[in-house]
C-alpha positions as MATLAB code, in Angstrom:
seq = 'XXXXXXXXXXXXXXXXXXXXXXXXXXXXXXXXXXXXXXXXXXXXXXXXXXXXXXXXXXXXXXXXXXXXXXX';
ca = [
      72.991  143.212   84.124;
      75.400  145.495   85.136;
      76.036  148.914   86.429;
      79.400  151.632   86.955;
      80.515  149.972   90.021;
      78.415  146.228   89.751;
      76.928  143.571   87.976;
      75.232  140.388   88.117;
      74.892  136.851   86.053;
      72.353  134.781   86.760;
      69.645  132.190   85.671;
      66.216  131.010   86.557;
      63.431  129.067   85.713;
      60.251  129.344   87.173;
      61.130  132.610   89.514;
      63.363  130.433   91.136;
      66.746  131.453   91.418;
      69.225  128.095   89.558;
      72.856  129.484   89.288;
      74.492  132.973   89.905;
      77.794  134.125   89.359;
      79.294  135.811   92.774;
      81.915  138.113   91.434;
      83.136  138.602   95.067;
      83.964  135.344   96.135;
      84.949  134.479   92.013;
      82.779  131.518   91.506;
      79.330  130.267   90.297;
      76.928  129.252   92.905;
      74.415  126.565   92.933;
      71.543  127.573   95.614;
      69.456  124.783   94.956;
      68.436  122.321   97.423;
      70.699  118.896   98.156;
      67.489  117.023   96.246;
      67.243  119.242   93.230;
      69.656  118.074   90.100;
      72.686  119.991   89.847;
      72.424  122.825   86.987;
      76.248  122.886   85.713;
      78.217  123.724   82.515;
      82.119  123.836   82.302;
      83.423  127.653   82.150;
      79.881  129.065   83.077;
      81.788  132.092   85.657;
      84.014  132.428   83.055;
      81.844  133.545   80.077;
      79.748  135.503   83.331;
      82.885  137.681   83.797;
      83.372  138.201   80.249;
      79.907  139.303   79.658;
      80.197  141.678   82.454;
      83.233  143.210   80.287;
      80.851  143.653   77.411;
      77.951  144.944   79.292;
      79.898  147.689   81.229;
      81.103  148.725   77.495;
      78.223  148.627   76.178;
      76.706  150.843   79.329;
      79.896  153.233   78.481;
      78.731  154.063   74.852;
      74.910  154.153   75.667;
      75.459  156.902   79.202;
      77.395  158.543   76.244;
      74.761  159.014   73.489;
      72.453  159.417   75.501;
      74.144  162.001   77.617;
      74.062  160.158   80.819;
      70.098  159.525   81.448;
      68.380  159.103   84.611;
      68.172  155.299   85.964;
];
């Protein structure tokens, strides 16, 4: 999801919380426990960011048609 000013990537299973994407710090995080199998695929942040670029374009032409709605 995104908003004007953020956005977020991330994936679950379970309600559990398996890999985000920390735009801040520019990397994917893991926050599984050390047990747990690692959840991994090359160029994961990468396609995050891009989607980000998509989603704040697509928020662009939607606050536009729709003459900015409420939240």
């Amino acid at each position: 999801g995104c908003s004007d000013s953020d956005g977020v990537e991330m994936y679950g299973l379970d309600g559990e919380e398996m890999w985000y994407a920390d735009f801040n710090k520019g990397e994917g995080v893991m926050p599984l426990p050390p047990f747990a199998d690692p959840f991994t695929f090359p160029g994961a942040y990468e396609q995050a960011v891009g989607n980000q670029g998509v989603c704040k374009a697509n928020l662009a032409v939607n606050i536009k048609a729709y003459k900015n709605p409420e939240e």
